[in-house]
N, C-alpha and C positions, 0 to 999 in steps of 0.2 A: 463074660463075667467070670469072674475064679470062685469058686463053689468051692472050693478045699475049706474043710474044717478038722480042728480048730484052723485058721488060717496063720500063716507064721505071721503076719502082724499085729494078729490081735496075740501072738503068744510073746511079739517083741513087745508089747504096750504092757502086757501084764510083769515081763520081766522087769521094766525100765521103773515100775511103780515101788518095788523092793527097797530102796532107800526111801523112800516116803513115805511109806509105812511105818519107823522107827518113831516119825512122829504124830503120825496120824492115829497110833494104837493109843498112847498116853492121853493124847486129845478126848480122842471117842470116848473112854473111861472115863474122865473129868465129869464131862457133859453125863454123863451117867448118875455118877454119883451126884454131881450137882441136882441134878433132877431129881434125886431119892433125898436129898437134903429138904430140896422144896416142898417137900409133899405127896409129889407124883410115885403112882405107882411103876413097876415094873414096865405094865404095859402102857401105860400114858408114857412112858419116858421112850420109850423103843417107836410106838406108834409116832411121836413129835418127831423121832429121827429121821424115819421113813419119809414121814410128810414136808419136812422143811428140808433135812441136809445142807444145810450152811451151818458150819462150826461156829463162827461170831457170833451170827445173828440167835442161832439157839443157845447160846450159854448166855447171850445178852438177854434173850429172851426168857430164859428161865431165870435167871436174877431178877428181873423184873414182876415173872409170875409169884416167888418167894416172899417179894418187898409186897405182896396183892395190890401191883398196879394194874389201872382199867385196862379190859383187853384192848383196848383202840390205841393205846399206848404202846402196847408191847407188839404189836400190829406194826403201827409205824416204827418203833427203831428198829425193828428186823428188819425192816423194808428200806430203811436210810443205811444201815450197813451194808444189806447188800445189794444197792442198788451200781455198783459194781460188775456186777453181774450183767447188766444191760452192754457197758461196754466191751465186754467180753464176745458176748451175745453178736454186736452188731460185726466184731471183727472178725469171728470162728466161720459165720454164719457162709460168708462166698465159698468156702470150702465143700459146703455141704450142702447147697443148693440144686444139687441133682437126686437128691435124695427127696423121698414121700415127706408128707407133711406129719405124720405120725410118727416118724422114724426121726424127724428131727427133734420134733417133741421129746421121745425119750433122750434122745441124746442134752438137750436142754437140760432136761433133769435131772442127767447127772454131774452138769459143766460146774468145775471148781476151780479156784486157784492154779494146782496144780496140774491138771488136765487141760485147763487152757494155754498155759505156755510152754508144758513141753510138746505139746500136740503141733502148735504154730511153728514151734522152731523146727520140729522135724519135718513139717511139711515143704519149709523153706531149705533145708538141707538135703533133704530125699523126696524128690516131687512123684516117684514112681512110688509109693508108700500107697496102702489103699488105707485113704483118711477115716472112713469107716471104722474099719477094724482096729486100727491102730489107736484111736479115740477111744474106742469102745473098751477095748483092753486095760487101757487105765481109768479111765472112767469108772467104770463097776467092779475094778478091783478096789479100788478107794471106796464107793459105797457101802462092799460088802463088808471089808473091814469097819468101817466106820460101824454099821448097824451092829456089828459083832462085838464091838469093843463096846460102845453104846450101852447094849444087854448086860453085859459082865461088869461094870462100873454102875448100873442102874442093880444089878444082883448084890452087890459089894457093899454101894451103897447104903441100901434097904436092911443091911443085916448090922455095922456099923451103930451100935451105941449113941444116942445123942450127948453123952460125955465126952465123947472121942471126937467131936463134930470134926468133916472135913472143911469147915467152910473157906479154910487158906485155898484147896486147889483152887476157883474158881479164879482170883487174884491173879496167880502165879500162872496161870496159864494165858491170861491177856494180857503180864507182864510179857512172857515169852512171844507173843504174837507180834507186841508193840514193837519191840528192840528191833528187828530185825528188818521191820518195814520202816523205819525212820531212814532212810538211807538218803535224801536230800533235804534243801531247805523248805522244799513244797511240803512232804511227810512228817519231817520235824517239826516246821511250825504247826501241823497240825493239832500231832501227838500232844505239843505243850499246851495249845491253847483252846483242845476238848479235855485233858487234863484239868486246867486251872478252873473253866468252865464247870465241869461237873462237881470238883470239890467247895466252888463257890455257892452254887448251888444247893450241894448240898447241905452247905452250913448254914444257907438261908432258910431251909426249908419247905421248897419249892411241891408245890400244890401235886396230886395225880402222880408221883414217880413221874414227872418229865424231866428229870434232871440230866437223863442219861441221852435223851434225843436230843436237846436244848444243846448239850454240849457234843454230840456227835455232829449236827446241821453246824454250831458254832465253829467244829476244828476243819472243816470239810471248805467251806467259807476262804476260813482261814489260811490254808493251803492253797486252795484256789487263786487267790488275791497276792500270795507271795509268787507263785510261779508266773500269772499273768504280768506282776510288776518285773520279774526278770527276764520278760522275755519282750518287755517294752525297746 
């Protein structure tokens, strides 16, 4: 086993994470200040990061703790966004199957977006790569930023006038999430048709804030049903 540390993979995984950070610092901020929007202190808003680190599901989630929807609510759409994560999960997982159970565990918890695909692709491009370290390096360089940026957007936040409300970033940042994942007819019909859904919704006035899970299960569905029909 190679005992060298820092190990140069986990010093290549930390360097390769450098452009990802350019949006991951604005993100973690958002979710900051959104959470100092809702109520949440400082430290409720840092502790939420630590403990969920899903960017979606916690800004979804703190939207929803704002609007004081039940927590069985904001339970489940965090959990319908990112149940994502499962398939991430079941493909990362052969890679690291020689690894302790504990050790995957943390690595679980820090598996994101971004860590799951460039992690796959370099393992298919450099199979001498020790997946360990090299996961690991992006991995927890993105959480540390995330919980850093988190703090200083939840400090920002909290000091921030309620005249001055931020309440636009929360928007604009799930604008920016949407665009960029619509990229077939599977994601765009989904995009539209958990769009129309929630703003239906909400103009019906839908019981408990389920409006936001009603039409996430709805666009999820919906995506689903166009890819299966093209692949008939």
């Amino acid at each position: 086993m190679d005992r060298r540390f820092p190990h140069p993979d986990l010093l290549d995984g930390i360097r390769v994470s450098g452009p990802i950070l350019l949006g991951i610092i604005p993100f973690a901020m958002v979710a900051g200040i959104s959470a100092a929007n809702a109520g949440m202190t400082v430290i409720e808003a840092v502790g939420m990061s630590v403990f969920v680190f899903a960017g979606a599901s916690q800004l979804a989630a703190i939207d929803l703790i704002d609007s004081n929807a039940p927590f069985a609510v904001v339970v489940v759409t965090a959990v319908i966004i990112n149940v994502r994560m499962l398939m991430y999960s079941a493909s990362i997982a052969p890679y690291f199957q020689a690894l302790s159970t504990r050790v995957r565990a943390l690595l679980a918890y820090v598996l994101t977006d971004q860590a799951y695909a460039m992690s796959v692709a370099e393992y298919e491009r450099k199979p001498e790569r020790s997946r360990l370290w090299y996961y690991s390096g992006i991995g927890f360089t993105l959480w540390i930023v995330w919980q850093i940026g988190t703090f200083v957007g939840a400090v920002v936040g909290a000091g921030v006038p309620e005249a001055l409300g931020l309440e636009f970033a929360l928007p604009l940042v799930f604008l920016a999430l949407l665009v960029p994942a619509m990229k077939d007819r599977g994601t765009t019909t989904a995009a539209i048709v958990a769009g129309a859904v929630a703003l239906g919704a909400a103009v019906a006035g839908v019981p408990l804030s389920l409006d936001l899970p009603i039409a996430a299960v709805c666009g999820i569905l919906a995506g689903i049903a166009i890819d299966a029909w093209g692949n008939i």
